[in-house]
N, C-alpha and C positions, 0 to 999 in steps of 0.2 A: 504494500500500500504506500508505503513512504518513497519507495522509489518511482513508484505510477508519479507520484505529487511532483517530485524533483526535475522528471522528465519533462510533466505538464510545464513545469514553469520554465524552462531549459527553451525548450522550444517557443515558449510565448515571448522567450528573450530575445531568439533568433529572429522572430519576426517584426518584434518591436522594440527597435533599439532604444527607444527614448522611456519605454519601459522599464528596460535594463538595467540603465542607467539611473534613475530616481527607486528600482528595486532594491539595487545596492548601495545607493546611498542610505535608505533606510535600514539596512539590515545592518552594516558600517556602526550607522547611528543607534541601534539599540548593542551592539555587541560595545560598543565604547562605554555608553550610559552602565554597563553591567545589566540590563533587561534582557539581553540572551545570553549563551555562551556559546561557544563551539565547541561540536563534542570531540571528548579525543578518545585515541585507539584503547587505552583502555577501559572505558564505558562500554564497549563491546565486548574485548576479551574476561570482564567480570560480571558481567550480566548473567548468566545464567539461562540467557534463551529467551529473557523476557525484557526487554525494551518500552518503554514511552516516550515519545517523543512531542512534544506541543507543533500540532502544521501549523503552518503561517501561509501566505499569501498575498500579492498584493492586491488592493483595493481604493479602485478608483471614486469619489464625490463625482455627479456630473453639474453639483451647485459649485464647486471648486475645482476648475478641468488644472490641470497641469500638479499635482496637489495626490501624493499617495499615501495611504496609511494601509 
Protein backbone atom coordinates (compact mmCIF):
# COMPACT_ATOMS: atom_id res chain seq x y z
CA UNK A 1 0.00 0.00 0.00
CA UNK A 2 2.80 2.60 0.82
CA UNK A 3 4.50 1.87 -2.13
CA UNK A 4 1.11 2.16 -4.53
CA UNK A 5 1.14 5.95 -2.59
CA UNK A 6 4.82 6.63 -3.30
CA UNK A 7 4.48 5.61 -6.93
CA UNK A 8 1.04 7.75 -7.00
CA UNK A 9 3.00 10.69 -6.09
CA UNK A 10 6.33 9.98 -8.03
CA UNK A 11 4.56 10.02 -11.19
CA UNK A 12 2.16 13.20 -10.38
CA UNK A 13 5.61 14.67 -9.83
CA UNK A 14 6.71 13.73 -13.24
CA UNK A 15 3.85 15.22 -14.74
CA UNK A 16 3.78 18.34 -12.63
CA UNK A 17 6.77 19.95 -12.07
CA UNK A 18 5.44 22.99 -10.38
CA UNK A 19 3.82 20.33 -8.06
CA UNK A 20 7.15 18.83 -7.27
CA UNK A 21 8.55 21.55 -6.52
CA UNK A 22 6.02 23.24 -3.79
CA UNK A 23 5.77 19.19 -2.68
CA UNK A 24 9.18 19.27 -1.55
CA UNK A 25 9.25 22.31 -0.25
CA UNK A 26 6.79 21.35 2.16
CA UNK A 27 7.81 18.20 3.07
CA UNK A 28 11.68 20.10 3.54
CA UNK A 29 9.42 22.29 5.77
CA UNK A 30 7.80 19.81 8.02
CA UNK A 31 11.13 17.54 8.30
CA UNK A 32 13.20 20.92 9.52
CA UNK A 33 10.17 22.03 11.93
CA UNK A 34 10.64 18.36 13.52
CA UNK A 35 6.61 17.44 12.26
CA UNK A 36 8.01 14.60 10.30
CA UNK A 37 11.20 12.47 10.37
CA UNK A 38 12.72 10.37 7.92
CA UNK A 39 12.63 6.91 8.51
CA UNK A 40 15.94 5.10 8.78
CA UNK A 41 17.17 1.56 7.96
CA UNK A 42 16.76 0.55 11.10
CA UNK A 43 12.92 1.01 11.79
CA UNK A 44 12.68 -1.64 9.24
CA UNK A 45 15.22 -4.06 10.29
CA UNK A 46 13.53 -3.98 14.19
CA UNK A 47 10.02 -3.85 13.24
CA UNK A 48 9.17 -7.16 13.53
CA UNK A 49 6.92 -7.26 10.24
CA UNK A 50 4.77 -4.63 11.41
CA UNK A 51 5.19 -1.13 10.36
CA UNK A 52 2.89 2.32 10.60
CA UNK A 53 3.43 4.80 8.70
CA UNK A 54 1.35 8.20 8.70
CA UNK A 55 0.50 8.84 4.37
CA UNK A 56 0.76 12.26 3.58
CA UNK A 57 -0.19 13.81 0.26
CA UNK A 58 -0.21 16.86 -1.31
CA UNK A 59 -3.38 19.13 -1.34
CA UNK A 60 -4.31 21.79 -3.25
CA UNK A 61 -7.19 25.04 -1.95
CA UNK A 62 -8.78 26.08 -5.34
CA UNK A 63 -9.75 29.49 -2.82
CA UNK A 64 -5.65 29.71 -2.60
CA UNK A 65 -4.26 28.36 -6.33
CA UNK A 66 -0.49 28.20 -6.01
CA UNK A 67 -0.60 27.46 -2.05
CA UNK A 68 0.00 23.48 -0.99
CA UNK A 69 -0.77 21.81 2.23
Amino acid sequence: MAMKRLLSIEKKMDRDPKFAEGYTKLMNHFLEKGHASKAAQSDFENSNGKLWFLPHFGVTNLNKPGKLR
